[in-house]
Structures are given as structure tokens and as C-alpha cells.
Backbone bond lengths (Angstrom), bond angles and torsions (degrees), N, CA, C in turn:
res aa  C-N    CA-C-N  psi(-1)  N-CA   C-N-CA  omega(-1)  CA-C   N-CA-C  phi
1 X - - - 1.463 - - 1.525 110.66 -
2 X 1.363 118.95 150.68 1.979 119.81 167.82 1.147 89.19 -133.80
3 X 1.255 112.30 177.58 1.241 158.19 -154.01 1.330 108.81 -112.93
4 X 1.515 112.84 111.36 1.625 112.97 165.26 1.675 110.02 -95.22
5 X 1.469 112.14 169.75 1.461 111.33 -177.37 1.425 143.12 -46.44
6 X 1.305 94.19 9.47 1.739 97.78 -157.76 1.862 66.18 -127.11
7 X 1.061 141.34 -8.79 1.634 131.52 168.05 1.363 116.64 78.89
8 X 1.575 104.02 24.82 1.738 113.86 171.95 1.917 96.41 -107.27
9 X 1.083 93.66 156.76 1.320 128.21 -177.07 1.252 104.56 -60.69
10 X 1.992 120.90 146.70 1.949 95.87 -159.14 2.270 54.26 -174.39
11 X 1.717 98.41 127.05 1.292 104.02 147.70 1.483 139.36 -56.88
12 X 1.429 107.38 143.18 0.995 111.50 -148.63 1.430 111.90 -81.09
13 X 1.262 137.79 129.44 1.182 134.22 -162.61 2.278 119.99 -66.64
14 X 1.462 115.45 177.85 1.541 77.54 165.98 1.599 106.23 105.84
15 X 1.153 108.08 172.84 1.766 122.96 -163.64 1.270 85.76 -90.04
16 X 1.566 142.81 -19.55 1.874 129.30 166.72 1.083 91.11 -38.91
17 X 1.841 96.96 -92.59 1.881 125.44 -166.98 1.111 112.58 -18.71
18 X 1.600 126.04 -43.47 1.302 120.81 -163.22 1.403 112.53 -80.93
19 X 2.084 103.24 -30.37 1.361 100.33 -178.21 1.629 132.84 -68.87
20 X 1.336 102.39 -23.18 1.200 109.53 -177.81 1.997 128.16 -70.56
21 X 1.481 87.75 -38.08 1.551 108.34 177.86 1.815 112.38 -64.20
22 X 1.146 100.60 -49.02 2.053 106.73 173.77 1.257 100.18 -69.08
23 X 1.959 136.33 -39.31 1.140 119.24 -167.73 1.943 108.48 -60.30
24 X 1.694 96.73 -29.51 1.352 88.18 -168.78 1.714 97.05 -76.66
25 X 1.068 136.63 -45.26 1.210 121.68 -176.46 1.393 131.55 -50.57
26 X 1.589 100.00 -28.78 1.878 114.92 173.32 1.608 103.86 -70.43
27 X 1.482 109.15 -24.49 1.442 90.67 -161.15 1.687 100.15 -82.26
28 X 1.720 100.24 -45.36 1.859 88.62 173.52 1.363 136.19 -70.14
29 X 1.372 116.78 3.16 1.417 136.49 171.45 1.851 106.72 -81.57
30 X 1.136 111.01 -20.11 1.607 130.53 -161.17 1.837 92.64 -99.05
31 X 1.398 112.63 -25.90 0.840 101.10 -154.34 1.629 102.24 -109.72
32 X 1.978 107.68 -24.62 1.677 97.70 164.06 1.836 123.57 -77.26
33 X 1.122 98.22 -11.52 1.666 118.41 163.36 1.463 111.74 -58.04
34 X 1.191 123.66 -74.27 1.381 119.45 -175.63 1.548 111.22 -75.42
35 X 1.390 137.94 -9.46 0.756 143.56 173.71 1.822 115.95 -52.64
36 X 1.457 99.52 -39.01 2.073 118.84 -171.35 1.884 74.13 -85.43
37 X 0.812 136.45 -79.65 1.461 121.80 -169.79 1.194 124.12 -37.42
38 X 1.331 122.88 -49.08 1.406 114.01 175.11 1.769 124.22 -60.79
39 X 1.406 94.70 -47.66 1.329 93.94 160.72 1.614 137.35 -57.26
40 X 1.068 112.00 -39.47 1.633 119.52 149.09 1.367 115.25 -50.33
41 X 1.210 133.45 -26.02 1.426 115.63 164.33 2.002 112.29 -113.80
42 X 0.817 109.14 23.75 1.576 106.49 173.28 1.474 106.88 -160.70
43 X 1.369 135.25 23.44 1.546 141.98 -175.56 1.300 118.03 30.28
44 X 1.482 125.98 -150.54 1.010 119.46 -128.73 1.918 86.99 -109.14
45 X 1.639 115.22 -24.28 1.264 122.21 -179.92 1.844 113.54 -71.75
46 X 0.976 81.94 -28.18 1.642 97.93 -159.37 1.593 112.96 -87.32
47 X 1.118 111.00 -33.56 1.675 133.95 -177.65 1.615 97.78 -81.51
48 X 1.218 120.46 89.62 1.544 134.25 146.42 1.308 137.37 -115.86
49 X 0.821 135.72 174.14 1.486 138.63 -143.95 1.526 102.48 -75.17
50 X 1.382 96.82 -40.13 1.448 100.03 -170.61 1.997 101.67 -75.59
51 X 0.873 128.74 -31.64 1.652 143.00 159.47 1.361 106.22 -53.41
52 X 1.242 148.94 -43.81 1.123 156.20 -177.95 1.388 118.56 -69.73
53 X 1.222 109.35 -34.52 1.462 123.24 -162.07 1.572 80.07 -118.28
54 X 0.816 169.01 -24.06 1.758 146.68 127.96 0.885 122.66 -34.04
55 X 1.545 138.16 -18.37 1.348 153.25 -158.41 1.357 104.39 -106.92
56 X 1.141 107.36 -24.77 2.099 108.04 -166.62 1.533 85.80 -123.29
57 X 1.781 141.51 -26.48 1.311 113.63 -170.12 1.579 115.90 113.07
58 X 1.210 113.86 14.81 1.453 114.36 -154.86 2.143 98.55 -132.34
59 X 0.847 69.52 152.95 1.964 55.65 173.01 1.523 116.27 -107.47
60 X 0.881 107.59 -171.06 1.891 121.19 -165.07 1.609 103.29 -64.23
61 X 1.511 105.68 -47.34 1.567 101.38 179.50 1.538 123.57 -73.30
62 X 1.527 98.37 -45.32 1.170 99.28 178.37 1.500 120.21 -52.82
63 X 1.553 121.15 -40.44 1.460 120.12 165.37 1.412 114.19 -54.79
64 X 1.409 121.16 -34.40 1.710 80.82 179.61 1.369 121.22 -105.91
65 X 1.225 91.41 39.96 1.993 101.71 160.57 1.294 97.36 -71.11
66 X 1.396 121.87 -47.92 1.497 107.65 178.69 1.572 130.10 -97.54
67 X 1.502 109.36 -3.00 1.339 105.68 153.52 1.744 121.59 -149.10
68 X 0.788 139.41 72.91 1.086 157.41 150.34 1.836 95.78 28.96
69 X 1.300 111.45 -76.22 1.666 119.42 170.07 1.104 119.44 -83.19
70 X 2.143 117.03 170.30 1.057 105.60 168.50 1.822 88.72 -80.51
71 X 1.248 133.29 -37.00 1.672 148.64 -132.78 2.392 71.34 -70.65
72 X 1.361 125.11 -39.50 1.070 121.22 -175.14 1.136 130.36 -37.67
73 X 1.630 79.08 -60.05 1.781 101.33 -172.32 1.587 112.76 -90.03
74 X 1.048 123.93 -1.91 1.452 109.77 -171.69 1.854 100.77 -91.53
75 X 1.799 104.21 -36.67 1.699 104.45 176.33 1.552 93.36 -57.27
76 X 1.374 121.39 -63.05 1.503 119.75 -169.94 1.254 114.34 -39.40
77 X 1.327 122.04 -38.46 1.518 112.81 163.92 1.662 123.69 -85.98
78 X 1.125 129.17 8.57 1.296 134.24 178.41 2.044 87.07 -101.06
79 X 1.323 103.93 -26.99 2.250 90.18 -158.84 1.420 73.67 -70.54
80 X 1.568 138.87 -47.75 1.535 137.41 -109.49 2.088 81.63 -108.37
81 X 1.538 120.44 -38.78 1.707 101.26 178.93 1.781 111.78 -72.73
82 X 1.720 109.66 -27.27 1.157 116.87 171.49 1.212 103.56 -46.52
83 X 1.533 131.29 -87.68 1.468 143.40 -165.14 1.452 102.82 -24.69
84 X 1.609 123.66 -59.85 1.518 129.87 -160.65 1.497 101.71 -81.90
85 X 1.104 115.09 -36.07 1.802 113.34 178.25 2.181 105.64 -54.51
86 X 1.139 75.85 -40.18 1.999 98.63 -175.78 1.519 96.67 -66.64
87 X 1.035 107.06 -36.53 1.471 101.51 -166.19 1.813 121.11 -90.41
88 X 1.224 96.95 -29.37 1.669 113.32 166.76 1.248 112.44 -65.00
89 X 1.615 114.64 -41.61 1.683 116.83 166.47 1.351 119.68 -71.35
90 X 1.152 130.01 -16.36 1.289 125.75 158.72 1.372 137.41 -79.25
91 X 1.540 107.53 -21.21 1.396 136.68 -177.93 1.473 98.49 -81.94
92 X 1.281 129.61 -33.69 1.492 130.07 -169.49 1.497 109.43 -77.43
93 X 1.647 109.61 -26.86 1.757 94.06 171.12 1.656 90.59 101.31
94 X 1.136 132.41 -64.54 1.292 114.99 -139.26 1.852 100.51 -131.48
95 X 1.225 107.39 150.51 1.441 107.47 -174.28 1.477 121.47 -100.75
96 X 1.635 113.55 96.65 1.070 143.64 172.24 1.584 122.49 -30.29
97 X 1.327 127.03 150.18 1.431 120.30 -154.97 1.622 89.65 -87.05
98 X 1.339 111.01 -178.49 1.908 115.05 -169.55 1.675 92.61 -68.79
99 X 1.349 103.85 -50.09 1.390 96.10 -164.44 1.436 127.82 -79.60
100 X 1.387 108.68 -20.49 1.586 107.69 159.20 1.859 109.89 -70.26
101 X 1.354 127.00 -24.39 1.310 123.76 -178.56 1.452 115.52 -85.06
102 X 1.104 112.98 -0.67 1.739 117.80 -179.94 1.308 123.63 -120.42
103 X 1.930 102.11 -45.38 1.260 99.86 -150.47 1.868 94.91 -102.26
104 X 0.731 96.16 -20.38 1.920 105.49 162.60 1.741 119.29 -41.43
105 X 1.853 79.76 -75.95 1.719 101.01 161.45 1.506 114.55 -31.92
106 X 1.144 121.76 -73.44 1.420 124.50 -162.01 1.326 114.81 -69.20
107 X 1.458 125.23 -31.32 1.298 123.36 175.68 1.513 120.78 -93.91
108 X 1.281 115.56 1.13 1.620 122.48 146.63 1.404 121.36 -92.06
109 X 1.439 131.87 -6.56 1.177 143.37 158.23 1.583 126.03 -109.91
110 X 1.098 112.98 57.07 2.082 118.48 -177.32 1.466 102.29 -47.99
111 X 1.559 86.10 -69.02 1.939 88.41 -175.88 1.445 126.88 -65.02
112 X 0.960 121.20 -15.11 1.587 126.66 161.34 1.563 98.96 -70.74
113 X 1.571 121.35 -59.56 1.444 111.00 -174.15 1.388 119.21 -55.02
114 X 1.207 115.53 -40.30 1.218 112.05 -167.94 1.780 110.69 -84.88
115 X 1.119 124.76 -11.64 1.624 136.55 156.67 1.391 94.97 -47.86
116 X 1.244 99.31 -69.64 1.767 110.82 -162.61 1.733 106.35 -49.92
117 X 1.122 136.71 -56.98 1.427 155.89 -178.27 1.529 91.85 -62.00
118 X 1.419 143.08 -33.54 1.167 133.33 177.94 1.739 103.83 -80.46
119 X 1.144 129.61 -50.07 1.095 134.32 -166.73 1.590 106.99 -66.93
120 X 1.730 107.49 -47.31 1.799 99.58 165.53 1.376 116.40 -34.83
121 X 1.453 107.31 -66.35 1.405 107.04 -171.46 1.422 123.31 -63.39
122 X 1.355 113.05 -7.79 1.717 107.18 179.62 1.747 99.31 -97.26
123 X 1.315 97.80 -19.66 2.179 96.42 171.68 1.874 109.82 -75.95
124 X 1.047 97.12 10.62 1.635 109.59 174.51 1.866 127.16 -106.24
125 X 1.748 78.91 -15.36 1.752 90.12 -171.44 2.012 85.15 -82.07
126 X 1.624 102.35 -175.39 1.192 106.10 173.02 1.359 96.10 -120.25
127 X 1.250 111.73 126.23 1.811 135.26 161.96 1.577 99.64 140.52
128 X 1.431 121.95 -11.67 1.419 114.66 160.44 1.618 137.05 -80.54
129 X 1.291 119.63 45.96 1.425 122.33 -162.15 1.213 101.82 -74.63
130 X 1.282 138.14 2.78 1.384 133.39 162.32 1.886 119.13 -62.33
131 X 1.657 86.82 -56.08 1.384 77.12 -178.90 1.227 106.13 -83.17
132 X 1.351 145.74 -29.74 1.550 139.32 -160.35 1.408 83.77 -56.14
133 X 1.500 134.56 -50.30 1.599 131.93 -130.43 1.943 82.76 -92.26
134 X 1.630 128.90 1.74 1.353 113.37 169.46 1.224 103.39 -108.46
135 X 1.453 122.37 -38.15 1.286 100.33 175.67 1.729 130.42 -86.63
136 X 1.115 109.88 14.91 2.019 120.15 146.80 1.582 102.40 -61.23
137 X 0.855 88.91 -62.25 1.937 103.22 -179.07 1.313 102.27 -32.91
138 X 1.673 87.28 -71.04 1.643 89.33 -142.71 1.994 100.30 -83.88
139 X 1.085 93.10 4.69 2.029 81.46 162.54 2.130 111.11 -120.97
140 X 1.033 97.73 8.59 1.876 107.32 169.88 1.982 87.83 -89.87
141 X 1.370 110.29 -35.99 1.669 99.35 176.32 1.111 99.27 -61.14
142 X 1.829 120.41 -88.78 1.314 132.63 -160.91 1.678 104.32 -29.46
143 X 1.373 115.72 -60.97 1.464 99.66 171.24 1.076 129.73 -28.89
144 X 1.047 119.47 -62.30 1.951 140.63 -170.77 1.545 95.61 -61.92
145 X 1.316 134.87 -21.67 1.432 134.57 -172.50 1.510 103.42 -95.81
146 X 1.278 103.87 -47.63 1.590 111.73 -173.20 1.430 109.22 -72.31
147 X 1.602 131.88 -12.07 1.294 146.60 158.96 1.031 107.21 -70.79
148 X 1.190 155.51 -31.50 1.670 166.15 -54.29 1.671 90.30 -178.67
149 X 1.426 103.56 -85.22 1.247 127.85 145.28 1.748 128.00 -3.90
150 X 1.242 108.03 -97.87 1.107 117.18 138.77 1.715 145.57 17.79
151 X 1.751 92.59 -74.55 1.641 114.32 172.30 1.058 93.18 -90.97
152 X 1.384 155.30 -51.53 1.547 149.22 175.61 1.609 107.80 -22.41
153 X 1.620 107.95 -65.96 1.124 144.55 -153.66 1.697 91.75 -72.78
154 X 1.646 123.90 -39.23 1.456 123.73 170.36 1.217 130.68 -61.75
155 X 1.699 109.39 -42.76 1.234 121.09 -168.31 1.603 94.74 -78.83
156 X 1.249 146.37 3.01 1.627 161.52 -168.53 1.259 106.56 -106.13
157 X 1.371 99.83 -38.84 2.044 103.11 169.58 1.601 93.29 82.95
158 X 1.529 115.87 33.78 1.589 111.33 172.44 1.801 94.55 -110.95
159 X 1.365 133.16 -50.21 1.295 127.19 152.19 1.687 136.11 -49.99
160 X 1.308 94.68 129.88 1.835 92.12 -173.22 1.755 104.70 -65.36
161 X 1.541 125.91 170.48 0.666 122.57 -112.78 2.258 73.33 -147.69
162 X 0.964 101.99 -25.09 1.588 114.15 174.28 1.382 124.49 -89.59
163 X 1.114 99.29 14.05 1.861 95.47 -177.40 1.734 113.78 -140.49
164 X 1.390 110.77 149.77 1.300 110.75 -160.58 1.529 107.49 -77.29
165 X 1.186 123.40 124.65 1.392 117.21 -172.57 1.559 120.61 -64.13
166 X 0.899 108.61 -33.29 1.962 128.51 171.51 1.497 92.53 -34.81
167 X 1.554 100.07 -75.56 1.705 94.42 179.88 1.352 136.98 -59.26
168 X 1.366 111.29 -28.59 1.237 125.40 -159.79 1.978 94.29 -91.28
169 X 1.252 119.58 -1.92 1.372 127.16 173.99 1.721 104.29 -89.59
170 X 1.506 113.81 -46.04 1.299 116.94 -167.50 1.699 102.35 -88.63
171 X 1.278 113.66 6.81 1.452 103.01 172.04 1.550 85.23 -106.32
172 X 1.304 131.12 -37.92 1.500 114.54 -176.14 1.511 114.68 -43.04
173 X 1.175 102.49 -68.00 1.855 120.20 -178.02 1.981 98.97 -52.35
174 X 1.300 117.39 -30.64 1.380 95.46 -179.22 1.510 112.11 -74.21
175 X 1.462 102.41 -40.05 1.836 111.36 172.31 1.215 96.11 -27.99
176 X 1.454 110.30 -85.84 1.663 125.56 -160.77 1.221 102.14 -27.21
177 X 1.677 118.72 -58.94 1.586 113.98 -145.93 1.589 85.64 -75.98
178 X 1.187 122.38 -68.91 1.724 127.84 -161.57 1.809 104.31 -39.25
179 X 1.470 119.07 -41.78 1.377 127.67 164.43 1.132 130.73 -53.01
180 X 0.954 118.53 -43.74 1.743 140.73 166.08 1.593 112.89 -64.66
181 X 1.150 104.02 -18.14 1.589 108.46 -162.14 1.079 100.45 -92.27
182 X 1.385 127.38 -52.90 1.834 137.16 162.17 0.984 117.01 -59.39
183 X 1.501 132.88 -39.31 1.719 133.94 175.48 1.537 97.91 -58.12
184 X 1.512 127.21 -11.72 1.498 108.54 -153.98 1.535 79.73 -109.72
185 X 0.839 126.32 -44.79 1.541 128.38 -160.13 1.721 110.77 -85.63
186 X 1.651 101.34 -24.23 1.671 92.38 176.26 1.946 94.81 -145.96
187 X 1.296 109.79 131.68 1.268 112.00 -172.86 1.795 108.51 -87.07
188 X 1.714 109.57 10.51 1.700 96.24 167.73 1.862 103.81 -100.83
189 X 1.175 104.96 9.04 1.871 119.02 179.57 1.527 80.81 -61.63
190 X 1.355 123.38 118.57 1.666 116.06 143.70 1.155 114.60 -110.88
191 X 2.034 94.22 101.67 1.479 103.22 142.17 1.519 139.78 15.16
192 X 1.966 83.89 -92.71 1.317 104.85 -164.69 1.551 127.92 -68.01
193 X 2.089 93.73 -35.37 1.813 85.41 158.48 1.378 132.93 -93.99
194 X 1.694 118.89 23.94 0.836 122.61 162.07 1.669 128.36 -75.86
195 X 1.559 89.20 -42.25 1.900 105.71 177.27 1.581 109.06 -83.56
196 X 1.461 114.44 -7.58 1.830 118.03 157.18 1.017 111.87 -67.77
197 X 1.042 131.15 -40.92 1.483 132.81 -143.11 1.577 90.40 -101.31
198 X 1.416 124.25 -33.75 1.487 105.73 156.47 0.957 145.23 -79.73
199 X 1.371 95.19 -18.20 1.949 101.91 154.76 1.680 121.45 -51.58
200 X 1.548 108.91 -42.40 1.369 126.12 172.11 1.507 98.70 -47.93
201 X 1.360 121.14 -73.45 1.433 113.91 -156.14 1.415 108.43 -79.59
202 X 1.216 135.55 10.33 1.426 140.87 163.20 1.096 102.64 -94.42
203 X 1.185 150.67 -62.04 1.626 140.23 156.80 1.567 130.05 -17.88
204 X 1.112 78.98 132.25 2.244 99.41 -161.34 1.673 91.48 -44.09
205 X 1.280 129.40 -51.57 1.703 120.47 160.74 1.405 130.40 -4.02
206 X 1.699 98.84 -66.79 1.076 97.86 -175.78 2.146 131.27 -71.99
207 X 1.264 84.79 -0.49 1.426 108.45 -169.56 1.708 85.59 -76.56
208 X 1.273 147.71 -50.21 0.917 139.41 177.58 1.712 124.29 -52.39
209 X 0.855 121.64 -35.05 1.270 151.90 -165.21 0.935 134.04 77.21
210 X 1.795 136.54 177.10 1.156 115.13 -179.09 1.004 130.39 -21.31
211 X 1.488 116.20 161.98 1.833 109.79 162.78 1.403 88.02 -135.32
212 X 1.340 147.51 -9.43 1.314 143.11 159.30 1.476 137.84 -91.86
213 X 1.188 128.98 -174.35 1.556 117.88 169.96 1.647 117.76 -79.51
């Protein structure tokens, strides 16, 4: 630390100052990362703070400088894979079919999925208004994205052209979750031709109707 003119204490400028501020950011970035791992190997009972912070090297106190709860850190790591999942789809330029945008995702991420599917169900108990009050949020977004989606996918002439997108967003996001939910629990659940086959019946095609038996 030096001394500014008035002779109070003022950080110190310089490759210190800088080091200290990113170390703290590397360390809680280090820490919603291993967080989907740990839980993938010890679930949703077993994965506590004090387990977590054995896992990265850190002790019990020192972790909850940065999160106080586990109920904290697990949304914090669901806002923080959301953000980067959002962000890789935006970075790619182009809007990906349902089933490469979901069913990919989920089966390269178990332990993130299955966090996520644990945390729904505890925003359902009563005394968790933390998470219920993220996941309103965070599926009034996914909607608004999967609508997003959607009209992209219309103005392309790959979406039919008769159906209200509002709905046809909140049946997307239910696919995913209800799909995801069996792919996790039984590995002959396919995903991927499940979220095809709704691409099929969202396609101006199917508005015609069958053409087979």
C-alpha cells in the first residue's frame, strides 16, 4: 500500500494491484467449474461446500467468502454455464437445428444437467424462494430465446408458418427438459431423435400432412 496526499492508504498501483484482483476472480471461476464435477461424482447429497473446497484446495472458510450457501453456488453456477452456453450460440453466427442446440448440449454436460434437474426440483419445495425466483427467470428467458429461434428459423421457411410461436417455444423448452430427463436416467432415451422429430413436425411439411403410413 502508499500513501496518497491526504496520508490515507490508496492501493498500490502496478502488476501487484492487478495481481491480486484476477487471482480472486480465477479462483471463483475455478471454483463454479469444479463445482458441475464434483457433483457428477458425489450428487446432489454429497456435494457440499465443505467437499467442494477439498476438491479445488481451499478450505471451508475460505469458500464462503465467495458463497455464503451451497443453494448460492449451485444457481451461480447454472446463471454462469447459461451465460457461456448463450454466448457460444451467438459467437457461431448461425442458428442451429433444435436438436443439435439441445441434445448435444446435454449429453456433453450430465453433471451440469443433472445439477440443473436437481435444483428444479428443490425450486418446487417450499422454503426455497431463491431458486424458484431464478428459475421463473431463467425459463421466461429461455422462452424469449427459443422464440428468438423460432422466427429466425420462419423467416428461413424451415418453421411452419400456422402456429403461435409463444407456444411452440414453451413446448420446445419442455421437449428439452422432459428429453434430457430420460437421456439422463436411461441411456436407450434418444435425445437426439426425439428433438428431430420436432423439428419435423414444426416444419411447413408437416402442415401438409403425412405423406406416409
Amino acid at each position: 500500500m502508499t500513501k496518497n496526499a491526504e496520508g490515507k492508504a490508496s492501493p498500490v498501483s502496478g502488476q501487484g494491484s492487478r495481481g491480486r484482483y484476477p487471482k480472486g476472480i480465477l479462483r471463483r471461476q475455478q471454483i463454479l467449474d469444479r463445482t458441475v464435477e464434483v457433483f457428477a461424482d458425489l450428487g446432489f447429497e454429497g456435494t457440499s461446500l465443505r467437499a467442494i473446497g477439498e476438491a479445488i484446495g481451499v478450505s471451508h472458510a475460505a469458500l464462503r467468502r465467495y458463497f455464503e450457501t451451497r443453494e448460492e453456488l449451485f444457481l451461480e453456477v447454472l446463471r454462469e454455464k447459461d451465460r457461456q452456453a448463450l454466448a457460444a450460440a451467438h459467437d457461431s453466427g448461425t442458428a442451429p437445428g433444435f436438436a443439435a442446440m439441445s441434445a448435444n448440449y446435454v449429453l456433453k454436460t450430465p453433471g451440469l444437467m443433472a445439477l440443473r434437474h436437481s435444483m428444479v426440483a428443490r425450486a418446487l419445495e417450499p422454503g426455497h424462494g431463491h431458486s424458484r425466483d431464478f428459475f421463473i427467470e431463467r425459463y421466461r428467458s429461455i422462452r424469449q430465446e427459443a422464440r428468438l429461434v423460432l422466427q429466425s428459423a420462419r423467416e428461413q421457411g424451415t418453421v411452419r408458418s400456422d402456429i403461435p410461436l409463444d407456444t411452440a417455444a414453451s413446448l420446445l423448452v419442455a421437449a428439452m427438459d422432459g428429453l434430457s430427463t430420460q437421456a439422463l436416467l436411461d441411456t436407450e432415451a434418444d435425445m437426439s431423435a426425439g428433438m428431430a422429430l420436432l423439428e419435423q413436425l414444426l416444419a411447413p411439411e408437416a402442415a401438409e400432412g403425412p405423406s406416409g403410413t
